[in-house]
PDBQT receptor file of N, H, CA, C and O in Angstrom, charges set to zero:
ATOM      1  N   UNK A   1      95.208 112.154 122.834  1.00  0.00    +0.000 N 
ATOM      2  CA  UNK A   1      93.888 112.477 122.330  1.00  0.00    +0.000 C 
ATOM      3  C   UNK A   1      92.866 111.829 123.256  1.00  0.00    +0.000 C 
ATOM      4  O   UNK A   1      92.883 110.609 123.419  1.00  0.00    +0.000 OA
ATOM      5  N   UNK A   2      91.949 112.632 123.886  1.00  0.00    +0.000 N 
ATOM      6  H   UNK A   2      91.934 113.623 123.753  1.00  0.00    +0.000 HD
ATOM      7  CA  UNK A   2      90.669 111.988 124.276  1.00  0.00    +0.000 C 
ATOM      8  C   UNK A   2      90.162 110.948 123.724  1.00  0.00    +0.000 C 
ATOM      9  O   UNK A   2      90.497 110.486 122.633  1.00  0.00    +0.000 OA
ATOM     10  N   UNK A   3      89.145 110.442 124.615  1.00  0.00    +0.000 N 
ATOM     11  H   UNK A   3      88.873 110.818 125.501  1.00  0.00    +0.000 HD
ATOM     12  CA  UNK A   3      87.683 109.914 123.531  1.00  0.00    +0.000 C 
ATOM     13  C   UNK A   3      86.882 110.310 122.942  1.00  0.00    +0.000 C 
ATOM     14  O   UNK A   3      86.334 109.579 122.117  1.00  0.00    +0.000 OA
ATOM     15  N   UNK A   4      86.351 112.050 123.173  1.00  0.00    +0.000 N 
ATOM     16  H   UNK A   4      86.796 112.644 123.843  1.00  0.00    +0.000 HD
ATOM     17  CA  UNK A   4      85.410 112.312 122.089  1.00  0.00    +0.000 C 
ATOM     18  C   UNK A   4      86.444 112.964 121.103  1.00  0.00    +0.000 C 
ATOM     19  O   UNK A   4      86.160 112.457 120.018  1.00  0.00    +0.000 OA
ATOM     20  N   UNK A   5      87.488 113.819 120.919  1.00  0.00    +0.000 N 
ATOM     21  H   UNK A   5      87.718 114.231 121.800  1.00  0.00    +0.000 HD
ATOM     22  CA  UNK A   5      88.150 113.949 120.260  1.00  0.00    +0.000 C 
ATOM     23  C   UNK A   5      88.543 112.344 118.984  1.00  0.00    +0.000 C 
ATOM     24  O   UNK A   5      88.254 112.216 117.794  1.00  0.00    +0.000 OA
ATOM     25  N   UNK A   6      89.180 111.525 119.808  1.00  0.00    +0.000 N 
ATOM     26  H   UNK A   6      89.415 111.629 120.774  1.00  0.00    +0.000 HD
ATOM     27  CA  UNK A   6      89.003 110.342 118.841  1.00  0.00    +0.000 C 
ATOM     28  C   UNK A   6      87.799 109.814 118.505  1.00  0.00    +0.000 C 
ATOM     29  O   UNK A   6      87.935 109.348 117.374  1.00  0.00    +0.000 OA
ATOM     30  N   UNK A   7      87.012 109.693 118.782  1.00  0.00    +0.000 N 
ATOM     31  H   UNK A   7      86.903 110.072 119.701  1.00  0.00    +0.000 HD
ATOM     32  CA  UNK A   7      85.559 109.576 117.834  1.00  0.00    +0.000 C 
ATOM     33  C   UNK A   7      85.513 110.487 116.791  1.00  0.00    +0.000 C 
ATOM     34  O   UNK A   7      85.331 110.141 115.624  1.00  0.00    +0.000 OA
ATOM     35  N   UNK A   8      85.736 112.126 117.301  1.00  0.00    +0.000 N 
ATOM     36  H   UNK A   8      85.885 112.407 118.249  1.00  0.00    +0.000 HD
ATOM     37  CA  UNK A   8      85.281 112.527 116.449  1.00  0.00    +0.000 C 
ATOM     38  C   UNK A   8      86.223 112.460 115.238  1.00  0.00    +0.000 C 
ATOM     39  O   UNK A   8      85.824 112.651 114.089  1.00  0.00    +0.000 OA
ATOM     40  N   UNK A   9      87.367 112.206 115.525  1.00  0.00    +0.000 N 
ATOM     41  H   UNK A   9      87.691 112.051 116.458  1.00  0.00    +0.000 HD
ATOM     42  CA  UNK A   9      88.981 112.087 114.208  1.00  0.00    +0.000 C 
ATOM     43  C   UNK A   9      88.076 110.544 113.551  1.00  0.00    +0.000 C 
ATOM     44  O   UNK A   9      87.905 110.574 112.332  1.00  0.00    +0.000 OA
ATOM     45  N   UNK A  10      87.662 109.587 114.109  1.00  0.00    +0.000 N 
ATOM     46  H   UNK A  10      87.800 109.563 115.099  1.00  0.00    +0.000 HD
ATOM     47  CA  UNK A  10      87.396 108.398 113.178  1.00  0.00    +0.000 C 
ATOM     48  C   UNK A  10      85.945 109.189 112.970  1.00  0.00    +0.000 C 
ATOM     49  O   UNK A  10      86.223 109.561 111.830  1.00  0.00    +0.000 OA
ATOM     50  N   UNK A  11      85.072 109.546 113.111  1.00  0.00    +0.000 N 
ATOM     51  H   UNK A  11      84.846 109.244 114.037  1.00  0.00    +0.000 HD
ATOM     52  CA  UNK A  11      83.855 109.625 112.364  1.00  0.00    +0.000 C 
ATOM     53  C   UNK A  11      84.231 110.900 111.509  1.00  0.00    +0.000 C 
ATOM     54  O   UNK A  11      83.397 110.762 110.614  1.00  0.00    +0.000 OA
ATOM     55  N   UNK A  12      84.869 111.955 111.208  1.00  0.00    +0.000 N 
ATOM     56  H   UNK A  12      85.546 112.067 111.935  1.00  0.00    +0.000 HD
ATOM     57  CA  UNK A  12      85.341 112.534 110.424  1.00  0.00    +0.000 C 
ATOM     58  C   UNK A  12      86.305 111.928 109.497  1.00  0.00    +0.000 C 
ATOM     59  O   UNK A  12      86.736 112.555 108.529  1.00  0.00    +0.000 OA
ATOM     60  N   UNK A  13      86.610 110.872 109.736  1.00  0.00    +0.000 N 
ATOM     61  H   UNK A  13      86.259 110.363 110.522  1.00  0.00    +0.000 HD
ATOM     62  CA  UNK A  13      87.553 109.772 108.582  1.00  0.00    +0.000 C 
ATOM     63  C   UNK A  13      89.077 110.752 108.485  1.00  0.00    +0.000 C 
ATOM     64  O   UNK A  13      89.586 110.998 107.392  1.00  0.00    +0.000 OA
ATOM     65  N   UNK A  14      89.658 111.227 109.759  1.00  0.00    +0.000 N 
ATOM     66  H   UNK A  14      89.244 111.027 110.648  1.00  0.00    +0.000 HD
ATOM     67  CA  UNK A  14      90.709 111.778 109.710  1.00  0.00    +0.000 C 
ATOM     68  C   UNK A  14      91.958 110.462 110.055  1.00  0.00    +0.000 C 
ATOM     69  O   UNK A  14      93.167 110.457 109.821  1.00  0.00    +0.000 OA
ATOM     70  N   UNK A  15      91.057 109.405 110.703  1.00  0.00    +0.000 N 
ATOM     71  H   UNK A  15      90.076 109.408 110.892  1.00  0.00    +0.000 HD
ATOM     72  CA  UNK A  15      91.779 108.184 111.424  1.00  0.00    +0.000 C 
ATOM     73  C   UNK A  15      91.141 106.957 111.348  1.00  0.00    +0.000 C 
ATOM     74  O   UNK A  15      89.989 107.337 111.141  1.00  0.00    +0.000 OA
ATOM     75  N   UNK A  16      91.108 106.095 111.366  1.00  0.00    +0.000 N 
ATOM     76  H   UNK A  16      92.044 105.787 111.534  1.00  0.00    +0.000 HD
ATOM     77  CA  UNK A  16      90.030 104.922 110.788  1.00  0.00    +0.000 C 
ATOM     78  C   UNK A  16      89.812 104.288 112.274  1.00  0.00    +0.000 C 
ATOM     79  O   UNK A  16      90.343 104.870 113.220  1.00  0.00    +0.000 OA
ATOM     80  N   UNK A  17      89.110 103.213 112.484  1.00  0.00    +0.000 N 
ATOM     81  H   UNK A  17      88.679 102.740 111.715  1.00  0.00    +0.000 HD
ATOM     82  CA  UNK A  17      88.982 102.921 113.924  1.00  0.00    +0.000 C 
ATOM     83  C   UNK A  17      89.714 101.686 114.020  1.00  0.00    +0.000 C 
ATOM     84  O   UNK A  17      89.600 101.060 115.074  1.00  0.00    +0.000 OA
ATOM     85  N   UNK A  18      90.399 101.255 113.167  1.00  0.00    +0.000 N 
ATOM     86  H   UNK A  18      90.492 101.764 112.311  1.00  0.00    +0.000 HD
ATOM     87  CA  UNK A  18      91.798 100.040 112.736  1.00  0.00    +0.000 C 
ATOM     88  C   UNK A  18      92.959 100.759 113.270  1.00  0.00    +0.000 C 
ATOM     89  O   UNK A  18      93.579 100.175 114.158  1.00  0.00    +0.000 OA
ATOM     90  N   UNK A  19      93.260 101.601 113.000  1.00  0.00    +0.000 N 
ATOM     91  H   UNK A  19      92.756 102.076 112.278  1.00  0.00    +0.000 HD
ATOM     92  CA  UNK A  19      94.276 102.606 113.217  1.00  0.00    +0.000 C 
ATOM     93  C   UNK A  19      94.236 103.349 114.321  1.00  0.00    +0.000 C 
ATOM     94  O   UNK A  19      95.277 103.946 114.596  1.00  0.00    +0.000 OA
ATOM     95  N   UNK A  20      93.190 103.495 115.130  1.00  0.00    +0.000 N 
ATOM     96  H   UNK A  20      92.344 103.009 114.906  1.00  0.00    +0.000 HD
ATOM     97  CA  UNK A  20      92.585 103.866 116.399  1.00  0.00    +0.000 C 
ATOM     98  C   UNK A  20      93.547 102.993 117.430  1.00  0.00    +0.000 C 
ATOM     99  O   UNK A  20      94.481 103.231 118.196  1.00  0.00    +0.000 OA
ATOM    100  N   UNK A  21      92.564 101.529 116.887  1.00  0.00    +0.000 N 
ATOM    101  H   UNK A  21      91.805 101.336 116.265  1.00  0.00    +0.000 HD
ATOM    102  CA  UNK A  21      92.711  99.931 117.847  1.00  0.00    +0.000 C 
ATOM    103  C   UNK A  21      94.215 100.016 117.894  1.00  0.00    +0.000 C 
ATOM    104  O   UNK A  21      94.718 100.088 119.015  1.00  0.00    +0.000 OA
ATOM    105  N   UNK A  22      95.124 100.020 116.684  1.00  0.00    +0.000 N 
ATOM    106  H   UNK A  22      94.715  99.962 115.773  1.00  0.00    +0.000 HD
ATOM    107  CA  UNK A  22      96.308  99.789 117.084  1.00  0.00    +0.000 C 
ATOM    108  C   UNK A  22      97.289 100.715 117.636  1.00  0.00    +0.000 C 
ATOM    109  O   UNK A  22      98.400 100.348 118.018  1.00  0.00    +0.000 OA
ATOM    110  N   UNK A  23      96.932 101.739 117.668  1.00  0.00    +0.000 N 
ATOM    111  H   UNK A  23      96.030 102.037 117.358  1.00  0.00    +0.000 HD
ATOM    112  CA  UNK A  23      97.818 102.902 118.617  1.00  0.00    +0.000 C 
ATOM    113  C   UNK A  23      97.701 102.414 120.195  1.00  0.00    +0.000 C 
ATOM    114  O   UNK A  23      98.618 102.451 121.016  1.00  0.00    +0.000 OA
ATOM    115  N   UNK A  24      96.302 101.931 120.426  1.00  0.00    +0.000 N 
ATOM    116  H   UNK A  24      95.557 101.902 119.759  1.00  0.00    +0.000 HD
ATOM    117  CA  UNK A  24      95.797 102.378 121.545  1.00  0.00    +0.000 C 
ATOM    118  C   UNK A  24      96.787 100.463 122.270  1.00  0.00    +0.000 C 
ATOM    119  O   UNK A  24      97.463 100.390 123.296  1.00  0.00    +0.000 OA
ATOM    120  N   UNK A  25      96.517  99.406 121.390  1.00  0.00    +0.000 N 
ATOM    121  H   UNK A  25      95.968  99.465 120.556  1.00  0.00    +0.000 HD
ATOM    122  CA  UNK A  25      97.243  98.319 121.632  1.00  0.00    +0.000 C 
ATOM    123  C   UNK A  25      98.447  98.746 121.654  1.00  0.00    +0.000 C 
ATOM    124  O   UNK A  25      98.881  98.032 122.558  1.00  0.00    +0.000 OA
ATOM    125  N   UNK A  26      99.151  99.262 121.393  1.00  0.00    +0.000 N 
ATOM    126  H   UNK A  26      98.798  99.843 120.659  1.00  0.00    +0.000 HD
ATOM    127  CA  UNK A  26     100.630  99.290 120.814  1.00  0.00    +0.000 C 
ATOM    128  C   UNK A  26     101.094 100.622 122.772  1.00  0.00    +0.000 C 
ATOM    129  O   UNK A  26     102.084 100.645 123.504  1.00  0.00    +0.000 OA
ATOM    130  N   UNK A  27      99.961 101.301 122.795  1.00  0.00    +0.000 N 
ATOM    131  H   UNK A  27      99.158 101.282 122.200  1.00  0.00    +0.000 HD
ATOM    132  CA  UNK A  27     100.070 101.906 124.165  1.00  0.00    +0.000 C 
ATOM    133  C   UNK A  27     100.098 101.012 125.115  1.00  0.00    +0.000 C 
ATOM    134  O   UNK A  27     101.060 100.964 125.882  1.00  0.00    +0.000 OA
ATOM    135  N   UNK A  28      99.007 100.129 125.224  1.00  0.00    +0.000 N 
ATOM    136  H   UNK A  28      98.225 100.168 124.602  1.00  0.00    +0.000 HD
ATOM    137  CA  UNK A  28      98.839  98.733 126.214  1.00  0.00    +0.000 C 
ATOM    138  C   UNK A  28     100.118  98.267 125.772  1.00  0.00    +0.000 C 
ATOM    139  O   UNK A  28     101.068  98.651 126.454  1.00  0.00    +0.000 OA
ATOM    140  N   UNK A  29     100.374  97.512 124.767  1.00  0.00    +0.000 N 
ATOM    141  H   UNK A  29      99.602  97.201 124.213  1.00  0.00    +0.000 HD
ATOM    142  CA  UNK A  29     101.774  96.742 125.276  1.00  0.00    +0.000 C 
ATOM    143  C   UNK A  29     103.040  97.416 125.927  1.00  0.00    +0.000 C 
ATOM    144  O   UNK A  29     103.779  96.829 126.718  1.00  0.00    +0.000 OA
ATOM    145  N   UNK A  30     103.203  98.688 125.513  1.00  0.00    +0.000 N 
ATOM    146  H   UNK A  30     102.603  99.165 124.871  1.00  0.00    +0.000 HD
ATOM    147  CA  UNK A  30     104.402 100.110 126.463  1.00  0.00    +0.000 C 
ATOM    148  C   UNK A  30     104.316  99.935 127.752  1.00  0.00    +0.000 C 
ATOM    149  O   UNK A  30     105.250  99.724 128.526  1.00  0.00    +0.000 OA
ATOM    150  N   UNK A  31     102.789 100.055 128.078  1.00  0.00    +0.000 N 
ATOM    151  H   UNK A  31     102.031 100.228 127.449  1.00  0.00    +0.000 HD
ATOM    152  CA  UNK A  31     103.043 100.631 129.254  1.00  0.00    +0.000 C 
ATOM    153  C   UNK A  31     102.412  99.607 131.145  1.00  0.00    +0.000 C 
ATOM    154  O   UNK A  31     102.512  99.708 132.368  1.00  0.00    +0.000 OA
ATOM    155  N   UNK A  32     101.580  98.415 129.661  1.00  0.00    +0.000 N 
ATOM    156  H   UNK A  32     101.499  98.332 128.668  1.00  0.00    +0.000 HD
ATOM    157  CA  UNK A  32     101.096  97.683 131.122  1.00  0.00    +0.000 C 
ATOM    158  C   UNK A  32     102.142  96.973 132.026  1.00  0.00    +0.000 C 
ATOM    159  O   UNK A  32     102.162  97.010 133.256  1.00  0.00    +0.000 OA
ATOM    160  N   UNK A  33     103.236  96.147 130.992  1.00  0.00    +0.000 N 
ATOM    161  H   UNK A  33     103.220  96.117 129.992  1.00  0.00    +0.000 HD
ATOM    162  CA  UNK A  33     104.170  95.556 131.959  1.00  0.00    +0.000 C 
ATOM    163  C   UNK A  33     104.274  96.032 133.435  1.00  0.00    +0.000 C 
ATOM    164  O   UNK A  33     104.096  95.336 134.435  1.00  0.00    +0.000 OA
ATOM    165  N   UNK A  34     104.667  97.640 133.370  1.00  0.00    +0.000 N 
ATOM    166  H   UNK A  34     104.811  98.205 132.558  1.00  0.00    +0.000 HD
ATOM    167  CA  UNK A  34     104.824  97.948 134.065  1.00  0.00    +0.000 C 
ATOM    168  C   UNK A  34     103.551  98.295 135.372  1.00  0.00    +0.000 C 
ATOM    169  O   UNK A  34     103.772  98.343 136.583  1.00  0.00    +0.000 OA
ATOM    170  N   UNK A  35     102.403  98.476 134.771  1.00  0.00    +0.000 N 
ATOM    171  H   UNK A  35     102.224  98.437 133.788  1.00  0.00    +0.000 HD
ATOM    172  CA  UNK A  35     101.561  99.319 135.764  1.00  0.00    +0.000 C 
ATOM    173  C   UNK A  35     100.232  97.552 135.775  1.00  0.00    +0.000 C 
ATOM    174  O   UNK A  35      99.278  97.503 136.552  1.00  0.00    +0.000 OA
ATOM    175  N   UNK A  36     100.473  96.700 135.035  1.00  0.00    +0.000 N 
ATOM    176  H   UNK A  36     101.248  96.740 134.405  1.00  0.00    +0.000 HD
ATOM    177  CA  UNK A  36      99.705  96.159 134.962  1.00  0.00    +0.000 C 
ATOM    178  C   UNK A  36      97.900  96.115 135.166  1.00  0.00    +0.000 C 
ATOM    179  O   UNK A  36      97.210  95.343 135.833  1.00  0.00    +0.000 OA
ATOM    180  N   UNK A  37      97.659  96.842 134.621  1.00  0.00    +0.000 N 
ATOM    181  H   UNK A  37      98.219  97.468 134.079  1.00  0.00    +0.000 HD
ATOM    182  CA  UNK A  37      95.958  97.664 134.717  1.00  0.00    +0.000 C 
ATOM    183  C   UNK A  37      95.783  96.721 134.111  1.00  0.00    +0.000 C 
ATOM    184  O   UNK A  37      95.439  95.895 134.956  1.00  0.00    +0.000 OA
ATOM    185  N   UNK A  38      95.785  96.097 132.852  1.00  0.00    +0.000 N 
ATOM    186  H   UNK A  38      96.065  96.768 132.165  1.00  0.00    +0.000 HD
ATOM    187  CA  UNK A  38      95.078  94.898 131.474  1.00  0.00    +0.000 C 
ATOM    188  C   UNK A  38      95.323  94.013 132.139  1.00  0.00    +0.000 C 
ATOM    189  O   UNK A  38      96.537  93.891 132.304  1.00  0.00    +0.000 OA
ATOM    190  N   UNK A  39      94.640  93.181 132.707  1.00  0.00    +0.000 N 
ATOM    191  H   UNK A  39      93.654  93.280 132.573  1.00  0.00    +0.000 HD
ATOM    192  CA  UNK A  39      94.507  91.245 133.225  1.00  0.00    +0.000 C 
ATOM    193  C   UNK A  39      94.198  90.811 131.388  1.00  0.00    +0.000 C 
ATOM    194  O   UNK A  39      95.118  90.125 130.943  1.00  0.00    +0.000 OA
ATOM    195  N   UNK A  40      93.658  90.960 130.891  1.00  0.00    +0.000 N 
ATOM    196  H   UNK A  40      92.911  91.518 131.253  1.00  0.00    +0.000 HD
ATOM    197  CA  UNK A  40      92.691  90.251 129.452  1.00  0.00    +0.000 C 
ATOM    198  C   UNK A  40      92.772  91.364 129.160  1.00  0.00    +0.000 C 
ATOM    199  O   UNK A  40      92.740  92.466 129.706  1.00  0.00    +0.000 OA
ATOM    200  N   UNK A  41      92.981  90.576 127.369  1.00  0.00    +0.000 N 
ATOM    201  H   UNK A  41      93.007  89.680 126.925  1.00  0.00    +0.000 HD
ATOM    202  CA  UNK A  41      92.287  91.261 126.141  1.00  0.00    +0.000 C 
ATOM    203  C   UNK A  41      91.978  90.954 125.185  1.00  0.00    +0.000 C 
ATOM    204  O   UNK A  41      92.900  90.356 124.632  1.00  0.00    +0.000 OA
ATOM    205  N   UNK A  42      91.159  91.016 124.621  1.00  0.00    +0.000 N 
ATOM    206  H   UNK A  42      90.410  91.502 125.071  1.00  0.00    +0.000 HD
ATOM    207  CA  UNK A  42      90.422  90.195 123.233  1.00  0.00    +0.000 C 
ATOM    208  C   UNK A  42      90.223  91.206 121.781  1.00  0.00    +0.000 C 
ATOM    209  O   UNK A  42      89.275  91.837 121.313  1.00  0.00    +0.000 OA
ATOM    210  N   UNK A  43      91.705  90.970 121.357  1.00  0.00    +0.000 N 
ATOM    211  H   UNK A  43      92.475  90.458 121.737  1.00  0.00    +0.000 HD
ATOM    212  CA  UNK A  43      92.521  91.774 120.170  1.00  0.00    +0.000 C 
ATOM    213  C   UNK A  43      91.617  91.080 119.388  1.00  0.00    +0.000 C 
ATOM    214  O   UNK A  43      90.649  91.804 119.153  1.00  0.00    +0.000 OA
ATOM    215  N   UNK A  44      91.499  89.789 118.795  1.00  0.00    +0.000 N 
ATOM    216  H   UNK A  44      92.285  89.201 118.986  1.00  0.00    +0.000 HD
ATOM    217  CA  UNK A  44      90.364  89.451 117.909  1.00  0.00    +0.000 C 
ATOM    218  C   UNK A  44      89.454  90.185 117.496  1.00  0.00    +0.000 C 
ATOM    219  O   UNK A  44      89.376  90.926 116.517  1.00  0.00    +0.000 OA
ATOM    220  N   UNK A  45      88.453  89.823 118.672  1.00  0.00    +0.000 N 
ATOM    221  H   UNK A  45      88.517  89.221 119.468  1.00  0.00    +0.000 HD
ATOM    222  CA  UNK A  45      87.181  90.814 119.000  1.00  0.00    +0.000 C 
ATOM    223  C   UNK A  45      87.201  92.326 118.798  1.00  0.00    +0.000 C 
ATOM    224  O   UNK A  45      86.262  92.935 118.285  1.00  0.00    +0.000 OA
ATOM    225  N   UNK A  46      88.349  92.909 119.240  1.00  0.00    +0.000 N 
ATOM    226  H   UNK A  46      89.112  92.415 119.657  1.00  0.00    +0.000 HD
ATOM    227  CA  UNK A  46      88.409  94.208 119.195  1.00  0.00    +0.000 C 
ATOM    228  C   UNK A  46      88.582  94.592 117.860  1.00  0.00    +0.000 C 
ATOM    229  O   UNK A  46      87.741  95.437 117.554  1.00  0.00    +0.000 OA
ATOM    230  N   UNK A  47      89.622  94.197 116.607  1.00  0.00    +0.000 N 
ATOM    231  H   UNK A  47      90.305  93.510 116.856  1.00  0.00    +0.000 HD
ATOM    232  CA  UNK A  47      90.110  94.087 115.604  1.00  0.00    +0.000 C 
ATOM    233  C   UNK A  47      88.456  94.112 114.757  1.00  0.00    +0.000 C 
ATOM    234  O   UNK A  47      87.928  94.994 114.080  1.00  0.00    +0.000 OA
ATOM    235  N   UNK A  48      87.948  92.637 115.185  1.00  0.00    +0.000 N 
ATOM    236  H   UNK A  48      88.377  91.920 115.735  1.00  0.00    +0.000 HD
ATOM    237  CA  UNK A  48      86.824  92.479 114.008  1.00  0.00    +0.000 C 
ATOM    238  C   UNK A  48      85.776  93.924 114.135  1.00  0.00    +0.000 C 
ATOM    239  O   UNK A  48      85.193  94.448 113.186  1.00  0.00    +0.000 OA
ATOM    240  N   UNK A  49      85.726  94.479 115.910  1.00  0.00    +0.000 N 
ATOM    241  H   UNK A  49      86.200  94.053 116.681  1.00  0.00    +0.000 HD
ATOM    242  CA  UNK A  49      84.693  95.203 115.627  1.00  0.00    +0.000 C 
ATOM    243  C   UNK A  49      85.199  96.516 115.511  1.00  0.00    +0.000 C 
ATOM    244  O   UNK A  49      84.323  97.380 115.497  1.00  0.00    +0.000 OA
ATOM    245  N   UNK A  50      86.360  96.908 115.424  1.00  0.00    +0.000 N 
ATOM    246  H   UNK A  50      87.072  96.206 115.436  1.00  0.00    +0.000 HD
ATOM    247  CA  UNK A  50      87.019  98.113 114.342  1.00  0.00    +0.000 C 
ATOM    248  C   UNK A  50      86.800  97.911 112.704  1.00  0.00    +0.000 C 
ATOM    249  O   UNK A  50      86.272  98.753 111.978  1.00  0.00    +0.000 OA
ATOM    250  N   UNK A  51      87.252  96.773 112.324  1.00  0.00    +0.000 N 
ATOM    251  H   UNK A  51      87.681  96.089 112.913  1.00  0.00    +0.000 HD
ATOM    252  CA  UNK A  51      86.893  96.780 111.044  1.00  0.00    +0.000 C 
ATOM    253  C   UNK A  51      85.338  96.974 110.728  1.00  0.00    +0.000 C 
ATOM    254  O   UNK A  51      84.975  97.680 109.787  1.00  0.00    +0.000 OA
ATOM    255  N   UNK A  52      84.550  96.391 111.464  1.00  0.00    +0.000 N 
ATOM    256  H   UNK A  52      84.844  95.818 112.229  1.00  0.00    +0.000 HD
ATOM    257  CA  UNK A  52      82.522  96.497 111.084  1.00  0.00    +0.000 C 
ATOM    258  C   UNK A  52      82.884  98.365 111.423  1.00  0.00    +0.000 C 
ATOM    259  O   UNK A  52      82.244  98.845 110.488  1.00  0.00    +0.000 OA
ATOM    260  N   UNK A  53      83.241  99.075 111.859  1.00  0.00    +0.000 N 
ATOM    261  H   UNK A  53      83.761  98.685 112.619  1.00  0.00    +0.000 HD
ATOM    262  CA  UNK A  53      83.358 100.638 112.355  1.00  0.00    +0.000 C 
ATOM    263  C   UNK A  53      83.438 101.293 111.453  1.00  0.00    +0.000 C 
ATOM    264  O   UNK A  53      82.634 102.179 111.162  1.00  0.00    +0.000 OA
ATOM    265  N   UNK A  54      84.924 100.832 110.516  1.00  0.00    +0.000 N 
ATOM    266  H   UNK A  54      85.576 100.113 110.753  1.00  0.00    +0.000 HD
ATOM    267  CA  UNK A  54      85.349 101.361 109.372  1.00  0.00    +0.000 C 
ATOM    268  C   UNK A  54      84.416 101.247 107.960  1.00  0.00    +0.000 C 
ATOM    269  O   UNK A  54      84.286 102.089 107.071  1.00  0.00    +0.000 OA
ATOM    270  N   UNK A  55      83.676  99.582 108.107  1.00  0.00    +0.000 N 
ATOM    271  H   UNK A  55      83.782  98.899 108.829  1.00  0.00    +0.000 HD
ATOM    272  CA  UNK A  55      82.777  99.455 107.184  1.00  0.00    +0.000 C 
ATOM    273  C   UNK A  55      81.491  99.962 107.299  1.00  0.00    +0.000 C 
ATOM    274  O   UNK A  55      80.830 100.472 106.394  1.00  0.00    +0.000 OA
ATOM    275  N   UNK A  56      81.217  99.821 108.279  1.00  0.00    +0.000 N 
ATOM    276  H   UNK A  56      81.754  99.407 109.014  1.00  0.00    +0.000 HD
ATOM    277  CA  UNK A  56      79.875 100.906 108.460  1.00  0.00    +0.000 C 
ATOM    278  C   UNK A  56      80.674 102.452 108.036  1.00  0.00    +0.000 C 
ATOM    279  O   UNK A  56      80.014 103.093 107.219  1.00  0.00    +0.000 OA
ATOM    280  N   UNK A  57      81.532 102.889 108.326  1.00  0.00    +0.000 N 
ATOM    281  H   UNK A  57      82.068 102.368 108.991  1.00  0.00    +0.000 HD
ATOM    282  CA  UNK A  57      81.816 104.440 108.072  1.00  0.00    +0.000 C 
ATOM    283  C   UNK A  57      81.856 104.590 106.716  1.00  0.00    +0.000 C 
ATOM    284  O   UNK A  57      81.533 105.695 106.280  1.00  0.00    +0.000 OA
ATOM    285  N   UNK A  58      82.164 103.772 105.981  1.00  0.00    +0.000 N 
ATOM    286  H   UNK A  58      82.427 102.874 106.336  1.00  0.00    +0.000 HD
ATOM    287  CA  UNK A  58      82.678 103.798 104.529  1.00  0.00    +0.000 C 
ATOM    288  C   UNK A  58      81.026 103.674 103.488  1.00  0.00    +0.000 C 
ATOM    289  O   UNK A  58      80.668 104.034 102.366  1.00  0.00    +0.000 OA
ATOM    290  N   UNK A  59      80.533 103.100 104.424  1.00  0.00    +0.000 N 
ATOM    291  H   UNK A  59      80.824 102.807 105.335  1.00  0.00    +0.000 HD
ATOM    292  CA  UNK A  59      79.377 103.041 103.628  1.00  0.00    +0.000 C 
ATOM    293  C   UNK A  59      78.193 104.083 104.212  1.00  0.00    +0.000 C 
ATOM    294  O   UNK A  59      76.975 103.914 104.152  1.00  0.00    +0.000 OA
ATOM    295  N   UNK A  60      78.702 104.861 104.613  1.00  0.00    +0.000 N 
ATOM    296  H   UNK A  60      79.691 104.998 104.661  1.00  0.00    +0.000 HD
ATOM    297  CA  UNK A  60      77.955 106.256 105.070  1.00  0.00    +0.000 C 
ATOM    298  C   UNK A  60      77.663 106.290 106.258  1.00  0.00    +0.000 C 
ATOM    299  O   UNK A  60      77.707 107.399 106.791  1.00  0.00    +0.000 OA
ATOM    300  N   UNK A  61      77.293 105.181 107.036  1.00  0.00    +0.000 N 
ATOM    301  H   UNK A  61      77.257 104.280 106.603  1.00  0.00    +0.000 HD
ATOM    302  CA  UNK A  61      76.605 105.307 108.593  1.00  0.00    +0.000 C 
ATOM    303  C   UNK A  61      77.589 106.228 109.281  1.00  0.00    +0.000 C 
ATOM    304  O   UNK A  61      78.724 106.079 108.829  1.00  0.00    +0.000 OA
ATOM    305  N   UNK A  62      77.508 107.007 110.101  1.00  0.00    +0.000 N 
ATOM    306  H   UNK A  62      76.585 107.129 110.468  1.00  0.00    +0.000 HD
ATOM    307  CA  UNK A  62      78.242 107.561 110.691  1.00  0.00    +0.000 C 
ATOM    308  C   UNK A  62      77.554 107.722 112.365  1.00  0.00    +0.000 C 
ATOM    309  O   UNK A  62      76.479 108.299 112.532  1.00  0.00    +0.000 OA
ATOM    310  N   UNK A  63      78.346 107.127 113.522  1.00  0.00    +0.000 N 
ATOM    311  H   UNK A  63      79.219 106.659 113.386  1.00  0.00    +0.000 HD
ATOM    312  CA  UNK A  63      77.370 107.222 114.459  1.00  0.00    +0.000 C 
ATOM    313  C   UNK A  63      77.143 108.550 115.432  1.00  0.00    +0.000 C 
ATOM    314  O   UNK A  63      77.869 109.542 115.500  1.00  0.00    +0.000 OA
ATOM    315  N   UNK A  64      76.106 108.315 116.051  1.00  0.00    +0.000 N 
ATOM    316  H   UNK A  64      75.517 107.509 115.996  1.00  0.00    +0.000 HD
ATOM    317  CA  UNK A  64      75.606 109.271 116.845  1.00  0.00    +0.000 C 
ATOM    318  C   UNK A  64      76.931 110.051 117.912  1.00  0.00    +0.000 C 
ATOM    319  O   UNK A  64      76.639 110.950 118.700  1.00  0.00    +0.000 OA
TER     320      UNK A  64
């Protein structure tokens, strides 16, 4: 799936942006060993600001 395609699956609430983060981590851990593109990553950070995504979505904001 793209990126505007996945925007548009989480702002249509077909996919949450929690569930986004961890496909897309769960891809990074597959496949960097090998190709090593990721030096850093800040799963924290990323995590907290999927969840503010989902809570803003839930409470109507939906972004541009």
């Amino acid at each position: 799936m793209g990126a505007a395609e996945l925007a548009s699956a989480i702002a249509g609430g077909r996919i949450s942006a929690s569930e986004a983060l961890d496909a897309c981590l769960a891809r990074v851990d597959a496949l960097n060993p090998e190709i090593n593109a990721i030096v850093e990553t800040d799963v924290e950070a990323a995590r907290a600001s999927a969840r503010a995504a989902d809570e803003a979505l839930a409470s109507g904001i939906v972004p541009d």
